[in-house]
C-alpha angles and dihedrals in degrees: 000000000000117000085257087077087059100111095214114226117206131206099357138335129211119200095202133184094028135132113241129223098180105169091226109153095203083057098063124250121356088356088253114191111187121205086022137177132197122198124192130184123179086358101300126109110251100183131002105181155103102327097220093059090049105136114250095248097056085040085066091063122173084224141027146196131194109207088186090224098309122151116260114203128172110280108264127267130209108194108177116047144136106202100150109084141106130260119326151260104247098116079057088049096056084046098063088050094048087053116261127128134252092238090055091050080053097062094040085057105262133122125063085338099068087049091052092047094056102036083057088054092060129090115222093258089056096052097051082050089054091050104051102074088060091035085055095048092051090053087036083077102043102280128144114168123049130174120214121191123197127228113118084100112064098184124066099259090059094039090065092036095071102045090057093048081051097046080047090065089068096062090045102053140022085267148140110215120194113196123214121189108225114170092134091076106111134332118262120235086257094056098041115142085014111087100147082052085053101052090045109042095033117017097039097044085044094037083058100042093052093050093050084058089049086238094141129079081175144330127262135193142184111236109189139105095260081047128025140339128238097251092045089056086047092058087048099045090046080060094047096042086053094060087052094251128137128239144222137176146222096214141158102012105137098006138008117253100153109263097132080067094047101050091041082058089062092043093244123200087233152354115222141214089348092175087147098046135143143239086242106040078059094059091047100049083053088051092053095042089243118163122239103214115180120202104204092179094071098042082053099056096040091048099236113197089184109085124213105262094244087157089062095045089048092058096045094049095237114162112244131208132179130223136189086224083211100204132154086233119034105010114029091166129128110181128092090200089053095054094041081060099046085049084056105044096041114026092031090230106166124246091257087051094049091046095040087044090057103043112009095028092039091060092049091057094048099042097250118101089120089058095044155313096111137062103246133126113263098050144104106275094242103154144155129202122204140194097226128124088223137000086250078075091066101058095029100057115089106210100351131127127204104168102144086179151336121225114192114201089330101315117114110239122207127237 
């Protein structure tokens, strides 16, 4: 899908006969238009309405498309991947079902270490090679818009590394990348038992040089026992806050020590995983405007028996997104729809919440609900067309893909 199978559209372009999700809270549910008409010029939506009050100068289009009463959504969002990696952790896979822990998969070299270790090894060319394949699959299914955090690298060089590599997608492929700085992911071997040491000698030097490449969209962290503390994120997230960059956070995910509250404190874009959380870390998230954003995927693959707590979220009125997590060790998905499907089945999110969590939702958590995730004039056309007799289709499919057609601020991308 190279940038030469974009069909370029001159002047304006009107999508018309076609059924509208979109995603407008003050239309109802799903914000359905019905008979509905999109018009883009220079790659931003003009009017997204009702067809037959389409004023007379955007109904003399210099193109246009019949949908032939197909449904449009918002292009989809994922808002929480880490694409950029090298090679990959099936042999460990095969191990766990073969019986082996993770903690012997540890000592023999596996785990986020071999990640790290391979990821290392790569040049930045090779990287973006390695993540094509994952990048394609996701707008294969109607996605425009990806974010991709580091953190395989765990020392500055590789740091950076990576979010070339990630800035580098975007040249690659009709694509919106979104960068998030996660060196606090996890401590090196050289570091073990020195955290602090870690974070100021590797994370804050590293945190300052990407920014002065202009390589980070926000800065990300891993708050948990096996990863770091509260007040160590905090150290991470004042330096953030400092160069002017949002946050967001990977928290309660196997306990609850409170980093939903910490990152609500900073205002954070989003809160990630919280299958621990509680009842008022919801209520502060909701405060802050901080994004929930649940990975399925990787409560699926690790087997998670400790649900997210949606019932929590719902009450307090948080915003929640979904994400594939795409990761070579706990989440090695790359479908939106599956995941919209996963979000439904095991965390009993409703089809308006799956939908919303993968385009509107999805927006919130990265910053960028301005720019996208809605049908609006104003915003970047960013747009999908499906061949579905309704949106429950979308969620409810296992393995199937209806995309009809993407369009990427305005341009018509081939299958």
């Amino acid at each position: 899908m190279s940038k030469t199978e974009i069909a370029s559209a001159k002047g304006t372009s009107l999508w018309r006969n076609v059924r509208i999700a979109s995603l407008r809270e003050e239309l109802g549910p799903l914000g359905i238009i019905e008979n509905g008409a999109v018009a883009v010029r220079e790659g931003r939506i003009v009017y997204a309405g009702v067809e037959n009050e389409l004023p007379s100068e955007i109904s003399k289009a210099d193109e246009v498309i019949d949908c032939e009463g197909r449904w449009m959504t918002p292009a989809l969002i994922d808002c929480h991947t880490h694409i950029v990696h090298g090679g990959n952790r099936a042999r460990e896979f095969q191990l766990r079902l073969e019986g082996a822990s993770y903690e012997e998969i540890a000592r023999a070299g596996g785990g986020i270490a071999s990640t790290v270790k391979v990821t290392n090894a790569l040049s930045v060319d090779e990287l973006v090679d390695s993540a094509l394949p994952r990048l394609d699959a996701l707008l294969y299914e109607g996605a425009s818009t990806i974010e991709v955090k580091s953190g395989y690298g765990l020392n500055i060089d590789a740091e950076l590394k990576m979010l070339r590599a990630a800035r580098q997608l975007e040249q690659r492929r009709p694509v919106r990348i979104i960068t998030s700085y996660l060196a606090a992911h996890a401590t090196p071997p050289a570091y073990k038992g020195r955290n602090v040491d870690y974070i100021e000698e590797v994370v804050l030097p590293g945190l300052a040089e990407a920014h002065s490449e202009g390589l980070i969209d926000a800065v990300d962290g891993f708050c948990e026992g096996i990863a770091f503390s509260p007040a160590e994120i905090a150290r991470v997230f004042d330096e953030a806050k400092a160069l002017g960059l949002p946050v967001k956070l990977h928290a309660e995910q196997l306990s609850d020590l409170g980093g939903a509250r910490l990152a609500a404190s900073y205002n954070a874009l989003s809160a990630d995983h919280l299958e621990y959380l509680d009842a008022e870390g919801a209520d502060a998230m909701a405060k802050a405007g901080t994004v929930a954003v649940l990975l399925p995927g990787a409560f699926y693959t690790l087997r998670e028996t400790q649900l997210p707590p949606v019932e929590a979220l719902r009450a307090a009125g948080t915003r929640i997104a979904i994400a594939t997590d795409c990761n070579p060790g706990t989440s090695p998905l790359t479908s939106l729809l599956l995941t919209m499907n996963m979000a439904a089945t095991l965390f009993r999110l409703t089809v308006e919440e799956c939908l919303a969590g993968v385009t509107r939702e999805a927006a919130r958590a990265l910053g960028i609900l301005g720019e996208t995730g809605t049908i609006e004039a104003g915003k970047s056309a960013d747009l999908a067309i499906w061949n579905i007799d309704e949106p429950a289709e979308l969620i409810y499919r296992i393995g199937f893909n209806p995309l009809h057609e993407r369009i990427f601020k305005g341009e018509r991308i081939s299958r």
